[in-house]
DRENNUKE-204015 format. One record per residue: x, y, z of N, C-alpha, C, O in turn; residue in three letters; residue number from 1. Coordinates in steps of 0.1 Angstrom, whole numbers, plus 2048, in hexadecimal, padded with zeros to 3 digits. Layout:
BEGIN
n_east/n_north/n_up/ca_east/ca_north/ca_up/c_east/c_north/c_up/o_east/o_north/o_up/aa/i
X/Y/Z/X/Y/Z/X/Y/Z/X/Y/Z/ALA/NUM
...
% end
This chain:
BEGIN
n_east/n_north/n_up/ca_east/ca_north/ca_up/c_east/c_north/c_up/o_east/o_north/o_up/aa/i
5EF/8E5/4FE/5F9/8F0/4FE/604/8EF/4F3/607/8F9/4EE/UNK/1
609/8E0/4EE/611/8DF/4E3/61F/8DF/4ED/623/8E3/4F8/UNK/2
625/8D6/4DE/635/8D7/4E2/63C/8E0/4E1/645/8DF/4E8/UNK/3
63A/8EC/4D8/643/8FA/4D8/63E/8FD/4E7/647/8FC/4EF/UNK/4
634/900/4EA/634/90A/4F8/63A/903/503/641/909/50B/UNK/5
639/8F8/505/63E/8F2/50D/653/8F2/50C/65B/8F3/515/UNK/6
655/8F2/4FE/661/8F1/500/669/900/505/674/901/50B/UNK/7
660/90A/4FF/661/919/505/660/918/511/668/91F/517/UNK/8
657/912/518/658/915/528/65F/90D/52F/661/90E/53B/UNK/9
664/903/528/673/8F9/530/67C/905/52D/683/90B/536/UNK/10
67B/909/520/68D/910/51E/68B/91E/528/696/923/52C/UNK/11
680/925/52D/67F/92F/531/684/92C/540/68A/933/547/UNK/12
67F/91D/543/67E/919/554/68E/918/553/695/921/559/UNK/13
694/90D/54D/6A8/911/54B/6AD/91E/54B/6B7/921/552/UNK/14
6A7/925/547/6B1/933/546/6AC/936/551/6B5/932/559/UNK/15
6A1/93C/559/69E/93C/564/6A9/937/574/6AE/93B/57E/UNK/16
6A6/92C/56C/6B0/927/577/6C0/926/577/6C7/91F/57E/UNK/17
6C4/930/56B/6D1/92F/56A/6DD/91F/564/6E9/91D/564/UNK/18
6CE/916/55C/6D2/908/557/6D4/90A/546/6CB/90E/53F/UNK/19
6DF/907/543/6E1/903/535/6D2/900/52A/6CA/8F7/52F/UNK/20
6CF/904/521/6C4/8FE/517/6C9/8F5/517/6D4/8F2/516/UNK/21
6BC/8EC/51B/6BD/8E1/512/6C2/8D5/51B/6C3/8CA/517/UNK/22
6C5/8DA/529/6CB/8D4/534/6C0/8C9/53E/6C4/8C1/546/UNK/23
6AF/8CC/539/6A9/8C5/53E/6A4/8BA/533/6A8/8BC/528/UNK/24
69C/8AF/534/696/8A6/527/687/8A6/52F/681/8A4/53A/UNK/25
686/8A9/521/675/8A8/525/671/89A/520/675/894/516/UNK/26
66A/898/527/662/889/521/656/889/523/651/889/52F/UNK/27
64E/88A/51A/641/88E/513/638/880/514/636/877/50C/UNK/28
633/880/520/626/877/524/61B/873/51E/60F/876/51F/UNK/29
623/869/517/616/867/509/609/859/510/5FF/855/50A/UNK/30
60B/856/519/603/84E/523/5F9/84A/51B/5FA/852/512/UNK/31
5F0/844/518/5E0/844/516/5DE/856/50C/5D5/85E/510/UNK/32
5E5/857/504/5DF/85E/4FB/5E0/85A/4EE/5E8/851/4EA/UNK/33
5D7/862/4E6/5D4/85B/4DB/5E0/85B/4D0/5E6/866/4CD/UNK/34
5E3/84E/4C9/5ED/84D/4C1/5EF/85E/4B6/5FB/861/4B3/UNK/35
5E5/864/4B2/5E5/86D/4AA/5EE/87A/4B0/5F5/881/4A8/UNK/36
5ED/87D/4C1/5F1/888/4C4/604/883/4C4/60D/889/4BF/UNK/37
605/878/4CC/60E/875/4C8/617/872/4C0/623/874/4C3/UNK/38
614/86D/4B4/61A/86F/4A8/61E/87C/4A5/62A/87E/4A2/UNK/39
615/886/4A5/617/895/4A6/61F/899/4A9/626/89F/4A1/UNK/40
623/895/4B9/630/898/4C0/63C/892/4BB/647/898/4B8/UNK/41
63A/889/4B9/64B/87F/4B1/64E/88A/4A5/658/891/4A3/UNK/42
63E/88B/49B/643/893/48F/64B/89D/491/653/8A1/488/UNK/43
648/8A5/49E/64A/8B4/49E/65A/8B5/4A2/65F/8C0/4A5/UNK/44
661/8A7/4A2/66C/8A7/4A7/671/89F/4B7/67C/89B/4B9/UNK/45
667/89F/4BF/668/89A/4D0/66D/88E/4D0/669/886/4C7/UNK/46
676/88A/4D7/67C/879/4D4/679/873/4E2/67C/867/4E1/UNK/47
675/877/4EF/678/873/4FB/669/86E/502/663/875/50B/UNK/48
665/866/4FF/658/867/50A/653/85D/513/659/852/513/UNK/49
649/860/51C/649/856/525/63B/851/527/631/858/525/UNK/50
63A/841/52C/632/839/52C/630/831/538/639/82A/53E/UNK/51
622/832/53D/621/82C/54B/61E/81C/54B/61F/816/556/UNK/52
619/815/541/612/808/53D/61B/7FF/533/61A/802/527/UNK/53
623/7F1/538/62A/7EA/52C/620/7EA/524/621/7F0/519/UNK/54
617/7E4/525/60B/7DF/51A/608/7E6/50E/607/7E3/502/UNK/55
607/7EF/513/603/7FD/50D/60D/803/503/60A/807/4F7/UNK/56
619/802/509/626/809/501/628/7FD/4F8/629/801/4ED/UNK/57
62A/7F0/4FB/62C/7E4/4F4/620/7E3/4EA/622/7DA/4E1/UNK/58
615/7E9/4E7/60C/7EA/4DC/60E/7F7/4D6/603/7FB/4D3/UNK/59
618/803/4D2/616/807/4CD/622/80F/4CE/620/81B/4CC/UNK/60
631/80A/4D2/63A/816/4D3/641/80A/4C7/63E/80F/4BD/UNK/61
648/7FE/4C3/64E/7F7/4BA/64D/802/4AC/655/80A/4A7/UNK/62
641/7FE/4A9/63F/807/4A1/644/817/49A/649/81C/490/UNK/63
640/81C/4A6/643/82A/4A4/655/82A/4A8/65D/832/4A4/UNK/64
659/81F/4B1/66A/820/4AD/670/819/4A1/67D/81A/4A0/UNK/65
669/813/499/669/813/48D/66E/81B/482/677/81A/479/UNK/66
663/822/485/667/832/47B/66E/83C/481/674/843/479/UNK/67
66F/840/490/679/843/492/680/83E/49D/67B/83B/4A8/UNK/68
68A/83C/49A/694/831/4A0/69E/838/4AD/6A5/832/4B4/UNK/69
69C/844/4AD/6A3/84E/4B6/69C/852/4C5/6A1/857/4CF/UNK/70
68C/84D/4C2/684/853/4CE/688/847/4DA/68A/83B/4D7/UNK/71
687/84E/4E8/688/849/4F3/67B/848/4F8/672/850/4F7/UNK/72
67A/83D/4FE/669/837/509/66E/837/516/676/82F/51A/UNK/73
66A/83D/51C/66E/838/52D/664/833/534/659/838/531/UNK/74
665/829/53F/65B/829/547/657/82E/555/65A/829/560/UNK/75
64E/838/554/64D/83E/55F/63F/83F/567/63B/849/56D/UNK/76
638/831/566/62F/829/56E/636/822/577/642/821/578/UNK/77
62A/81A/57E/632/80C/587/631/805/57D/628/804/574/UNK/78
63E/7FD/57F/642/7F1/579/63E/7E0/581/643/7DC/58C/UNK/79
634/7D8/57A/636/7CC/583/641/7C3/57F/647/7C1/575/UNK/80
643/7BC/58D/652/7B3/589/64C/7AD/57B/653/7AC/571/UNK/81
642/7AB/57A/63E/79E/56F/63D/7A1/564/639/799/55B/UNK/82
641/7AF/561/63F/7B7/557/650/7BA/555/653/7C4/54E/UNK/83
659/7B5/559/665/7C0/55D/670/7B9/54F/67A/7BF/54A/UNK/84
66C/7AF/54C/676/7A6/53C/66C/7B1/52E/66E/7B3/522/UNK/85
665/7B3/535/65F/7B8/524/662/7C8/525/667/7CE/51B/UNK/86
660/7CE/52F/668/7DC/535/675/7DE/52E/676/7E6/525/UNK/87
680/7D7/532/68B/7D7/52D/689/7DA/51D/68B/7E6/518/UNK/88
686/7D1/516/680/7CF/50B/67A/7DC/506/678/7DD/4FA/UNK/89
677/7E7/50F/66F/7ED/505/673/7FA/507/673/802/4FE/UNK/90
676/7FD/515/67F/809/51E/688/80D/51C/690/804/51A/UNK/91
68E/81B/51B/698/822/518/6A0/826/528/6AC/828/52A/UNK/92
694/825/532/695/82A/540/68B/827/545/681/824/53D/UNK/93
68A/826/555/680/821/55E/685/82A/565/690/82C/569/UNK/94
678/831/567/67A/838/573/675/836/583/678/83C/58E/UNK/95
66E/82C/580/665/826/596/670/81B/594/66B/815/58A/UNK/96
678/816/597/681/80D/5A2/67C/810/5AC/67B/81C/5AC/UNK/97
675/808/5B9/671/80B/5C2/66F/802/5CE/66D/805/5DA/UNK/98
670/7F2/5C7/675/7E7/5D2/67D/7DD/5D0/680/7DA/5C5/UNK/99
681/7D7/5DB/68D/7D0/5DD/687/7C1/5CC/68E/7C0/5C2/UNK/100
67F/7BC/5CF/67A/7B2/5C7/67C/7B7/5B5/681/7AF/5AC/UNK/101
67A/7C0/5B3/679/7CA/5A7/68C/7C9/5A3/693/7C4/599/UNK/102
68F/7CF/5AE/6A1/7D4/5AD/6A9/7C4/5A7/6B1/7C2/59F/UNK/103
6A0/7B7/5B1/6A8/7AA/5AF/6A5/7A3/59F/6AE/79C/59A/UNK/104
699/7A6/598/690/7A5/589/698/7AE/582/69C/7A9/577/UNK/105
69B/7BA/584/69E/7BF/578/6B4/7BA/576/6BB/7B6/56D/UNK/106
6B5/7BD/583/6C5/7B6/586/6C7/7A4/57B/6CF/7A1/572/UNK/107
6BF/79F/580/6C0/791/57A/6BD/792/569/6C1/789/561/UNK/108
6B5/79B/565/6AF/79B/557/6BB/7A7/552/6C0/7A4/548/UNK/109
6BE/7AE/555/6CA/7B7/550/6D9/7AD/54F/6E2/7B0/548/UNK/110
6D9/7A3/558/6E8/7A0/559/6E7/797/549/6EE/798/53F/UNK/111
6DB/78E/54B/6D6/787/541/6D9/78C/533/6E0/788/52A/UNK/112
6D1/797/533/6D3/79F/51E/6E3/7A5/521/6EC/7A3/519/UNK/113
6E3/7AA/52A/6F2/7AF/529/6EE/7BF/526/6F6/7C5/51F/UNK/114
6E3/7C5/529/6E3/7D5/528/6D8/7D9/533/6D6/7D0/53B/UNK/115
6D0/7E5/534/6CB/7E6/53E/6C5/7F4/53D/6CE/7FD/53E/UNK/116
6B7/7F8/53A/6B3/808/53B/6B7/810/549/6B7/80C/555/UNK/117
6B9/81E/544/6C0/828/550/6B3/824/55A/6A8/823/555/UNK/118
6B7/823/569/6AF/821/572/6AD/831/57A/6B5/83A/578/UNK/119
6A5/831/57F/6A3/83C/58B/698/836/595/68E/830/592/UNK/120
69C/837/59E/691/833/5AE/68C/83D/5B2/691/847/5B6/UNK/121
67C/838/5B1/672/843/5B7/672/841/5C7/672/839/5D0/UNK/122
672/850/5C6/674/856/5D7/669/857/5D8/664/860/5D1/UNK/123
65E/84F/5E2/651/859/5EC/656/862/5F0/65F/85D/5F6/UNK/124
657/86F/5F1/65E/879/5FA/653/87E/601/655/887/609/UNK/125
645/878/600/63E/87E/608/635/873/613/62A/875/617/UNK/126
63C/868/614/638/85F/619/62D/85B/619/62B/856/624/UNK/127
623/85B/611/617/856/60D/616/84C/60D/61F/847/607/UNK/128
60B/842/613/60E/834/613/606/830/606/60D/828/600/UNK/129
5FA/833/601/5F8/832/5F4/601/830/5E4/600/82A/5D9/UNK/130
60B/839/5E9/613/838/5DB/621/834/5DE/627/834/5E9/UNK/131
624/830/5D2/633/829/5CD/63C/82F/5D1/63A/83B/5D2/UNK/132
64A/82A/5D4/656/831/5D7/657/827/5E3/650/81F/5E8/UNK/133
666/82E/5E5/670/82C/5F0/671/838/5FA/672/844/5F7/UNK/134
66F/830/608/669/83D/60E/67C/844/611/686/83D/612/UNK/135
67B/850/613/686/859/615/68D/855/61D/699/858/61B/UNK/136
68B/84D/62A/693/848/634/699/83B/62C/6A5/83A/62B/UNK/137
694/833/629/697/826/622/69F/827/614/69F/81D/60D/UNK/138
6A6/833/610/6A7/835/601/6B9/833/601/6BF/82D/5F8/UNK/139
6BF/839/609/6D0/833/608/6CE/825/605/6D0/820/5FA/UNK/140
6CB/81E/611/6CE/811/610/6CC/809/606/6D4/800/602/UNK/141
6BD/80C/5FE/6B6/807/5F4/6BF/806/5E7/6C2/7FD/5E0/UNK/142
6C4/81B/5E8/6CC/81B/5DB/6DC/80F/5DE/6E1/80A/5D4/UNK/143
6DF/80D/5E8/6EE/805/5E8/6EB/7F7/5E3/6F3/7F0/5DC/UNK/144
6E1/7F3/5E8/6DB/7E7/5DF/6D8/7E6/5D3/6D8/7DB/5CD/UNK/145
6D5/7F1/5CF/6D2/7FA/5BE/6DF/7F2/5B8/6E1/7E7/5B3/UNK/146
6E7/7FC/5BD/6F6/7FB/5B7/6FE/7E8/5B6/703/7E1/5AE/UNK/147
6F9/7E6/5C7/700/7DA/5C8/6F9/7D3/5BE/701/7C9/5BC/UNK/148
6F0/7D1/5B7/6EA/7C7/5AA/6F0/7CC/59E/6EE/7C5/594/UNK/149
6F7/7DB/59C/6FB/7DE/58F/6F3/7E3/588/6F6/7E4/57C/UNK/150
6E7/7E8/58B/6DE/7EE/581/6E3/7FD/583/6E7/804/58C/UNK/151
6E1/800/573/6E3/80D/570/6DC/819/577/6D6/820/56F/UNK/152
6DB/81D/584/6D4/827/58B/6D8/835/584/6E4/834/582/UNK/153
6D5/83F/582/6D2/84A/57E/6D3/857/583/6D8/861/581/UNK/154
6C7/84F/58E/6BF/85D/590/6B6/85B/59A/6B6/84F/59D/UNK/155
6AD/862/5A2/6A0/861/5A9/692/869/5A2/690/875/59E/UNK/156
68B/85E/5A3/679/86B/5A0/671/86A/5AD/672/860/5B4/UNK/157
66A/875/5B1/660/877/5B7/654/87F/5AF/655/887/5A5/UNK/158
64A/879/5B7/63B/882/5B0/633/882/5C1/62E/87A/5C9/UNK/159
639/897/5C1/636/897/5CE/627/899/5D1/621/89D/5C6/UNK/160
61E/896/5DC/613/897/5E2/606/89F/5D9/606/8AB/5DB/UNK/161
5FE/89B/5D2/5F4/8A7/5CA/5F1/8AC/5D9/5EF/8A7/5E3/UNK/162
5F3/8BD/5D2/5EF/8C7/5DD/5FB/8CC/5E6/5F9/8D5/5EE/UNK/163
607/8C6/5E5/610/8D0/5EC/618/8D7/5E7/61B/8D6/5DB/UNK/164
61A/8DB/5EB/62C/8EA/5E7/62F/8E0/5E2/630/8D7/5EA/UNK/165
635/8D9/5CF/645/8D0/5D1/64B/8D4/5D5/653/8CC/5DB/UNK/166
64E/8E4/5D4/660/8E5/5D6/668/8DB/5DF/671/8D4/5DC/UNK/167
661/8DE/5EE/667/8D3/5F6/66D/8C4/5F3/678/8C0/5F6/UNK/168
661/8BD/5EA/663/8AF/5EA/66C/8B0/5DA/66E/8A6/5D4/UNK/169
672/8BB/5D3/67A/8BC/5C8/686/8C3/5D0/690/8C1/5CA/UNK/170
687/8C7/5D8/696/8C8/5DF/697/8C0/5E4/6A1/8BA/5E1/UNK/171
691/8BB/5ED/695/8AB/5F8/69A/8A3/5ED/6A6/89F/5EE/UNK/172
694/8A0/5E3/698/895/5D6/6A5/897/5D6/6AD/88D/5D7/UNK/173
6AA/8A9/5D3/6B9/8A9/5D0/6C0/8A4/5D8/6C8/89A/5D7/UNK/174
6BC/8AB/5E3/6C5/8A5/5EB/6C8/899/5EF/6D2/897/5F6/UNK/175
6C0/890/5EC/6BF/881/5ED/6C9/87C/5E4/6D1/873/5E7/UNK/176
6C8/881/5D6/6D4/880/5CA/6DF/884/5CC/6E7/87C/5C8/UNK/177
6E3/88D/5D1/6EC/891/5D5/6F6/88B/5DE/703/88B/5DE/UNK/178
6EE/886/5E5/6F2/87F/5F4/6FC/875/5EF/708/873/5F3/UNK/179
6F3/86E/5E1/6F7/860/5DD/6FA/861/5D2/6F5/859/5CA/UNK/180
704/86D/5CD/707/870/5C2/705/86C/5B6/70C/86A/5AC/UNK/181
6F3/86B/5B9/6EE/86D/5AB/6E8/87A/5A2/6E3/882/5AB/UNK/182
6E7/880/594/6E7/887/58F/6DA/889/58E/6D4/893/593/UNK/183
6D4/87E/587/6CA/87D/580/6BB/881/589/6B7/879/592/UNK/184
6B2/88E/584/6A7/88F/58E/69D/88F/585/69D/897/57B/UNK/185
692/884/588/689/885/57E/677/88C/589/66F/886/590/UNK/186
677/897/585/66A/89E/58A/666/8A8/583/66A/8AD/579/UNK/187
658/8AB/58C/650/8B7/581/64A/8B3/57A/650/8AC/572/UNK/188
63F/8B6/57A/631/8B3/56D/62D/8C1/566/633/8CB/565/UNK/189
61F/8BD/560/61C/8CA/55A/61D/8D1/560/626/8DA/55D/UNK/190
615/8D3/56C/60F/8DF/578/61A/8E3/57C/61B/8EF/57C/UNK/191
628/8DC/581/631/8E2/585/641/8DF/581/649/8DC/589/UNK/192
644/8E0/574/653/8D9/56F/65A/8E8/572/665/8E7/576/UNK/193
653/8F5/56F/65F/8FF/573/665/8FF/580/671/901/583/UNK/194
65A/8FD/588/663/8FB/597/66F/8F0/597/67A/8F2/59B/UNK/195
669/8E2/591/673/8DA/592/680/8DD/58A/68B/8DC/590/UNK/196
680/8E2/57C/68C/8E5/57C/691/8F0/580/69C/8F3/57B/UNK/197
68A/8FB/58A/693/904/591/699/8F9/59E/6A2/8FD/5A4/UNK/198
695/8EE/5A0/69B/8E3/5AC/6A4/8DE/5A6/6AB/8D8/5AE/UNK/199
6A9/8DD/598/6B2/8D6/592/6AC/8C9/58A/6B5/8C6/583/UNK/200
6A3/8C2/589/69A/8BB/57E/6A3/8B9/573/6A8/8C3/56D/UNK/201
6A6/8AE/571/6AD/8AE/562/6A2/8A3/55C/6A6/89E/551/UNK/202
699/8A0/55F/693/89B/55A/681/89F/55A/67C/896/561/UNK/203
67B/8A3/558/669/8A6/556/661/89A/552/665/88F/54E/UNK/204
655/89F/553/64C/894/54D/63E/89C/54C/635/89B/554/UNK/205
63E/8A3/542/631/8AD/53C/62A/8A1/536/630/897/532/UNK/206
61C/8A3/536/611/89B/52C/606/89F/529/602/8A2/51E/UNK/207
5FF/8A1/538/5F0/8AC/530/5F5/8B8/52B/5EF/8BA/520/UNK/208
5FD/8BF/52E/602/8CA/529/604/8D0/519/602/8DA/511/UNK/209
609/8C4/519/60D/8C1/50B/603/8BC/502/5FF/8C1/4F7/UNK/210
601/8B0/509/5F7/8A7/4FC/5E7/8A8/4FF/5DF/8A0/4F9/UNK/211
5E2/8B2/509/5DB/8B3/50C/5CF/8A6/515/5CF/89A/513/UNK/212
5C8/8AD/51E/5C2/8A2/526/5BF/890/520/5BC/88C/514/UNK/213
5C1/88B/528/5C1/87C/526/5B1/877/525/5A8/87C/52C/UNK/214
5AF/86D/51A/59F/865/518/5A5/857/51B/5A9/84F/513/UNK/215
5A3/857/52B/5A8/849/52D/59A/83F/527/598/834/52D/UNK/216
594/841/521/58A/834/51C/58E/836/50C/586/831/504/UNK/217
599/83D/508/5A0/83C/4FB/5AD/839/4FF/5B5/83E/507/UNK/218
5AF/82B/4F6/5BF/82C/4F7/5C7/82D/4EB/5D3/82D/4E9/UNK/219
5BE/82C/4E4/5C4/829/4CF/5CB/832/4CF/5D1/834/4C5/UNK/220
% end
């Protein structure tokens, strides 16, 4: 689909919703695609993208922040604790905070450098026991412990249920931020970022959309 259309249908989904241009960031899901499409993207101007694998981003984002020195990487995979010193290192933002063990690793390795990527804690909002997050009943408390270690919390992500309405599990989010007067809402993929930012989304995460379907047995 490319980065112009995409950026036309963020700016179209803002006005829609009565939000300032330019009020959401997109972060362009460069995951397991190939170095060529993304370079494309950096060329064409995009500075924000996101990465679900340290390994992965650690072989091949140095580089490209090299040449440009302005792009942001976030992480918006699971993170393992054992992975969470080289994260720092490479992260602009994390977006799955999601357990207590995680919250105590990144606390101790941030007090350590003395800085710390923007955090956000993934919400299950749909209580799935297969996937990541903090489930919705458990998520005050979690975040006061957030706080009580000093990490820079943000925000919340959810990636609601394949196959339901999001709206629901992108309003519950707000209101979850809200609660706990955080700003920061990171939701919406390709299939559905206009809803999320008619929910208020200040953050997206387009990829096939953009860079077109993934060749996970390519990763060059």
């Amino acid at each position: 689909m490319g980065l112009a259309l995409i950026k036309a249908r963020l700016a179209q989904a803002e006005r829609a919703a009565g939000r300032a241009e330019g009020s959401v960031t997109l972060i362009a899901v460069s995951k397991v695609q190939p170095n060529a499409r993304v370079e494309a993207v950096l060329r064409d101007g995009h500075r924000v993208f996101g990465e679900n694998y340290v390994q992965e981003t650690a072989g091949k984002w140095p580089e490209w922040r090299a040449e440009f020195p302005d792009a942001q990487v976030h992480m918006i995979g699971p993170l393992q604790t054992n992975k969470a010193k080289q994260a720092l290192d490479l992260f602009d933002a994390i977006h799955t905070l999601d357990r207590s063990s995680l919250v105590k690793k990144l606390a101790t390795l941030a007090q350590a450098r003395g800085a710390c990527p923007d955090i956000f804690v993934q919400v299950n909002t749909g209580s799935e026991p297969q996937k990541a997050g903090v489930l919705p009943d458990e998520l005050d408390g979690f975040l006061k412990d957030v706080i009580a270690a000093d990490l820079p919390v943000r925000g919340l992500m959810c990636i609601p249920p394949e196959g339901d309405d999001p709206m629901p599990h992108f309003n519950a989010l707000g209101q979850m931020a809200a609660r706990n007067g955080l700003s920061g809402l990171s939701m919406g993929m390709s299939s559905d970022f206009e809803a999320a930012v008619a929910a208020g989304a200040t953050h997206i995460r387009v990829g096939s959309a953009l860079f077109g379907a993934r060749d996970y047995g390519h990763q060059s």
